[in-house]
N, C-alpha and C positions, 0 to 999 in steps of 0.2 A: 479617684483612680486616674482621672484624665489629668490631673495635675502630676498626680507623676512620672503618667509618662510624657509629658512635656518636659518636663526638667531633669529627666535623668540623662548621664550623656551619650548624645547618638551612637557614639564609640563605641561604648565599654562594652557591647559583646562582640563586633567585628574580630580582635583575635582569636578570640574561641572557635569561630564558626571559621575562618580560614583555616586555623589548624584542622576544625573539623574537615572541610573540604580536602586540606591537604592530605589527611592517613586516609581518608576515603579514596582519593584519586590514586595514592599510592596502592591501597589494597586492589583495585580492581586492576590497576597494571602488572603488578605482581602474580596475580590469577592466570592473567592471559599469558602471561612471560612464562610460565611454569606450562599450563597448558601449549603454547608456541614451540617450547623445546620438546617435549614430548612426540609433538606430530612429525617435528622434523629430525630427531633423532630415530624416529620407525623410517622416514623417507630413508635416511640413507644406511640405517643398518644390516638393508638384506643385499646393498651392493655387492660386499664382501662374498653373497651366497650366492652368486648369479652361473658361474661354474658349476656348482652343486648342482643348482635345483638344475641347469641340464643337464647333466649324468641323472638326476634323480627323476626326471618326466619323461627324458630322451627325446628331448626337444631338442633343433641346431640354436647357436649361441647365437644369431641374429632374431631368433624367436621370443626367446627367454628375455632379450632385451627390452620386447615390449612391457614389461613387467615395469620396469622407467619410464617406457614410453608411455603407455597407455595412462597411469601415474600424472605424467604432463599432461596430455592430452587432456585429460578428464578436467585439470586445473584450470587448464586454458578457455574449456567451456562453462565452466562453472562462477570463475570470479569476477567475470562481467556483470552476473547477478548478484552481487554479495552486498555492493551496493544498495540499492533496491532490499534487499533485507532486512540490513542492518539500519534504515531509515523508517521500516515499517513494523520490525517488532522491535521488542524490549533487548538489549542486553545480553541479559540470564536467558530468555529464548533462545538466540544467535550460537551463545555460547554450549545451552547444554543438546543444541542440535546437531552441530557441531562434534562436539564430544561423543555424543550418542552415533551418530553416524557410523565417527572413527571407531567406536569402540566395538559395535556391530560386526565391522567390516574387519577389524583385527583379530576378532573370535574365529570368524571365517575361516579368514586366512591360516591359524593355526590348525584349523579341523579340516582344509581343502584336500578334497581324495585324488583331484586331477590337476593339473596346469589350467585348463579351465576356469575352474572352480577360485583358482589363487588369484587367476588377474582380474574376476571379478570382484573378489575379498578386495585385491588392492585399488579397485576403480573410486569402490565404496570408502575406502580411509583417504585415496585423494580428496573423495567430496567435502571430508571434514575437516583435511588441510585445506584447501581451498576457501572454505568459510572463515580457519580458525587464526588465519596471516592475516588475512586484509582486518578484520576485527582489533588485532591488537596495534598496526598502524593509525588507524583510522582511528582509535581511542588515545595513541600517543597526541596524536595532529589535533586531536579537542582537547585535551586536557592542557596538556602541556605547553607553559607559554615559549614562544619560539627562543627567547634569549637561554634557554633550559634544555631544549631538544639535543644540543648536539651529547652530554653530557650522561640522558637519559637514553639515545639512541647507542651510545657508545655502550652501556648496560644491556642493550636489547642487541648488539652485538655479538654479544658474546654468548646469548641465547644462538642467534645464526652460525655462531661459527664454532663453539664448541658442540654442538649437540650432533653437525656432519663429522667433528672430527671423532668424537668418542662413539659415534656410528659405527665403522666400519672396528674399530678397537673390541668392543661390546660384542660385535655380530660376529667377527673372529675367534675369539674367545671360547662363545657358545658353539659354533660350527666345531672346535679343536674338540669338543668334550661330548655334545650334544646332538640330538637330531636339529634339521633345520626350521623346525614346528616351534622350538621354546624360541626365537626368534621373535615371534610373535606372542609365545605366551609369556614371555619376558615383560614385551610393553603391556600388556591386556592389566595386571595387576596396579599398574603405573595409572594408566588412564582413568580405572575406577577409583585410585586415590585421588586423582585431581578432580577428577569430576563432584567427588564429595566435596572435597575442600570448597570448590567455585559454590555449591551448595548453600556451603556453610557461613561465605564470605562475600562473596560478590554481589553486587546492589547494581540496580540500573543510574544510569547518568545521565538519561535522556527520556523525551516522552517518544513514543514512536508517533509517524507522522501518517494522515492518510492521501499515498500518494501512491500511482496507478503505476504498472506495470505494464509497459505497450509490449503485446504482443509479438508484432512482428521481431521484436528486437533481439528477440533473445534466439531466434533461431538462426538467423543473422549471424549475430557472437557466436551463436556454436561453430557453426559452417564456416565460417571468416577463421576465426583463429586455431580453433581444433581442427581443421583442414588443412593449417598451414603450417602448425607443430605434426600432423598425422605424413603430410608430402615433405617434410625435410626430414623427418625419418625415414621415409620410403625411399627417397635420396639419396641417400647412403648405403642403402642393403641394395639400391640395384646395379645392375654391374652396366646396364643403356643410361644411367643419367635421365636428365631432363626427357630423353629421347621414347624413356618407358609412360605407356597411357597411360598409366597409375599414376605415376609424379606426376607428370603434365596434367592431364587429368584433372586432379586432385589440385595439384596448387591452381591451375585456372579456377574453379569452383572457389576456392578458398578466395584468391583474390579479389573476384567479383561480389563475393559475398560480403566483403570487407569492404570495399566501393559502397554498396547497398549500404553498412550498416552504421557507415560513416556518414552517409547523405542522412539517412532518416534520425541520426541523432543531431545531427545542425537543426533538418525542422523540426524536430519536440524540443530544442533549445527555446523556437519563437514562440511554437502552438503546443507545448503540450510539457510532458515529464522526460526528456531522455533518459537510457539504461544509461550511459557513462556521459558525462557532461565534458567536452572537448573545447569547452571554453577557456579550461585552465591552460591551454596549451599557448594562451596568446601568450603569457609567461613565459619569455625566451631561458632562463634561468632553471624554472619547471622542466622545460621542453628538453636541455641541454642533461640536465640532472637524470631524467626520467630514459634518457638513452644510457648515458651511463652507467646506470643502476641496471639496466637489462642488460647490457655487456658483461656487467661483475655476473649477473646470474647465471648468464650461460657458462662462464670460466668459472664458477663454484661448481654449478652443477655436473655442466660437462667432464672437471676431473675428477670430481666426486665416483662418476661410472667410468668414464674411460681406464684412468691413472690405476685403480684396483684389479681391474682386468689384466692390463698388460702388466703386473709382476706377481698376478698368478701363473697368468697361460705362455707371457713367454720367459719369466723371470724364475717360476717353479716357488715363487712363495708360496707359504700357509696362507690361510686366511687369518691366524692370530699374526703370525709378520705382518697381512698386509694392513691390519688395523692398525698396528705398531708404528707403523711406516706414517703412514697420514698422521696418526695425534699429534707430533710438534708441532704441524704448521698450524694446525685447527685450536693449539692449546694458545700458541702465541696471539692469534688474532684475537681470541677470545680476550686475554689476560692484557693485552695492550690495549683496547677498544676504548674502553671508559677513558685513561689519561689522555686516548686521543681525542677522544669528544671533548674532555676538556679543554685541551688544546685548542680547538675549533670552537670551542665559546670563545674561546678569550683572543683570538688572531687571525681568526677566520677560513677558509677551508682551502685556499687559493694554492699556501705552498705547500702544504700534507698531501692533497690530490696532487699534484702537479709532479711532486716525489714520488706518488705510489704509483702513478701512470706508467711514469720512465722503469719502474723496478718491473713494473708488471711486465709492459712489454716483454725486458731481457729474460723475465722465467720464462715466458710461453714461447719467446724465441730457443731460449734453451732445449724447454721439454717437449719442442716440435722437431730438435734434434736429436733425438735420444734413440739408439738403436738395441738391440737383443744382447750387447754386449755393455752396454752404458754398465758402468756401475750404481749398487744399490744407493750408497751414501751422497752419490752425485745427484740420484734422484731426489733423494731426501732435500737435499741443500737447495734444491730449485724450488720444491715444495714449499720449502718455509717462506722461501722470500716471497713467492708467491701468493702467501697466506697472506705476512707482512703488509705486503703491496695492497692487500683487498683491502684491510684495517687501517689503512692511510686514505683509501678512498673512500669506502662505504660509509663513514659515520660522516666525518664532513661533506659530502656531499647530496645525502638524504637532508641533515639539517639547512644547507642551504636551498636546498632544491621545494622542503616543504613551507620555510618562512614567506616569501610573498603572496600564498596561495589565502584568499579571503577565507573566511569558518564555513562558510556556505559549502566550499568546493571541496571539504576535508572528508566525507562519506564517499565520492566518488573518483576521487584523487589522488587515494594514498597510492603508490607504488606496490 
């Protein structure tokens, strides 16, 4: 027997077991990509019903907003830990806790008797957004070798950008015919098929590791960044500005707290485990990416709530027009994404950013000009290029932004 394995050739099964590793890597990305769209197709399908649901609770429209807000806020305190998680269980845990969370929390929210009751349901499906993004990044950033990323992220594109457009299209539709309850019980069917599926399919890719959770940190992250997503909301609804104790307030608390939680992860850098390791930041390239990517979010996000709003309440859309209205732009970025990560393998992300930056600009120049009388189609035509513009940036610049990051840093680095 030891003679033959000496002389068989070292080779001959290396292709098998790659291919294996590859359908495996592929399945578990696939998983999370399927689950991924889901979480953030419920993110933004009840924008469309945000009028509704206040006629429906007789709540005022800066209330109801929180329904977004709180949404964020929850995410902001939560994905500091995600890390720490996903370092310490398996996989399949991360995943079906995740899932189980959101799914929890979307029951809820379909059976909610009060406004109350709803922003709790949707506190509960952020915490499972919150787990279920950072997971499929941070599984691209391990698996996926960098010269491949931009390619695969142009795929995982289209995850991010068709599932906000067909959001608010989906959630119109149902509000034209429906109460605004199957909203929710719309996705709840979805979730428990993905949730099988991950079941069925998904395999762990890592051992989990045993590493310590510092305390003080996480309260820290809470108070620092959900105090500082909770005070620029508050920002906005008060008519004193900075001048209101609640904003001031509240963002001094946040900022200090952010100070704190900055110092004490430099020292568990030396002495111990930090919650989010700020080492990848020496990475000017990281550093430059990782703002830009928070810029696209708040201009996804931000039109995502804004832009449906204003051509219900002051344009007299439907909510099927207003989902109507959004799907080109959301179809286009999605349906361009992949060629352009190819693009960005093969030339790099220098002139695709550098294009979508300048278009980006002139939409939000535009649609910061846009008055009660704009027309519809003008809006529309600002949306797309807007869309466009995100799709020229987001995929080349995530893939340049994650390649110099060493494997060690890919659990608490993804974007």
């Amino acid at each position: 027997m030891t003679e033959h394995l000496t002389t068989a050739p070292p080779t001959a099964a290396a292709p098998a077991a790659t291919e294996d590793t590859e359908a495996r890597d592929r399945s578990i990305i696939t998983v999370l990509l399927i689950a991924t769209f889901v979480v953030i197709l419920n993110e933004t399908i009840m924008n469309v019903a945000l009028p509704r649901l206040s006629e429906e609770f007789n709540v005022a429209a800066s209330v109801v907003q929180w329904l977004a807000t709180a949404f964020m806020l929850t995410m902001a305190v939560v994905i500091p830990a995600t890390g720490f998680l996903m370092q310490r269980l398996t996989t399949r845990t991360v995943f079906f806790a995740a899932m189980g969370i959101f799914g929890l929390g979307t029951l809820l929210a379909g059976l909610a008797p009060n406004f109350e009751i709803l922003l709790l349901a949707c506190i509960a499906q952020a915490i499972g957004t919150a787990i279920m993004t950072p997971l499929l990044f941070t599984t691209v950033l391990t698996l996926v070798p960098a010269s491949r990323r931009g390619a695969v992220m142009g795929t995982i594109t289209i995850v991010i950008a068709v599932a906000p457009a067909l959001g608010p299209t989906v959630g119109g539709a149902i509000l034209q015919y429906l109460s605004w309850r199957y909203l929710f019980f719309f996705v709840l069917p979805i979730v428990l098929a993905v949730t099988a599926y991950g079941a069925r399919t998904l395999v762990n890719y890592s051992e989990p590791q045993r590493v310590s959770l510092d305390l003080p940190s996480f309260p820290l992250a809470a108070l620092g960044f959900g105090g500082l997503v909770y005070s620029l909301s508050s920002l906005g609804e008060s008519h004193a500005g900075l001048g209101a104790p609640l904003v001031s307030g509240s963002l001094l608390v946040s900022l200090v707290s952010l100070g704190l939680f900055v110092w004490r992860q430099i020292f568990l850098q030396r002495h111990g485990t930090p919650l989010l390791d700020f080492r990848v930041l020496r990475y000017p390239i990281y550093t430059l990416g990782l703002t830009v990517l928070a810029l696209l979010a708040l201009v996804l996000f931000g039109s995502g709530i804004l832009l449906p709003m204003y051509v219900q309440q002051v344009r007299g859309l439907d909510p099927l027009q207003t989902g109507l209205l959004m799907l080109p732009g959301g179809l286009l970025m999605g349906l361009l994404s992949p060629a352009i990560g190819r693009m960005s393998d093969r030339s790099g992300p220098k002139a695709l950013a550098t294009a979508g930056g300048i278009m980006l600009t002139l939409a939000l120049w535009g649609l910061s000009r846009i008055t009660a009388e704009t027309g519809v189609p003008h809006i529309l035509s600002l949306h797309v290029v807007m869309s466009l513009a995100m799709a020229m940036i987001f995929t080349p610049v995530f893939s340049a932004t994650s390649s110099p990051l060493p494997s060690r840093s890919t659990v608490t680095a993804a974007p």
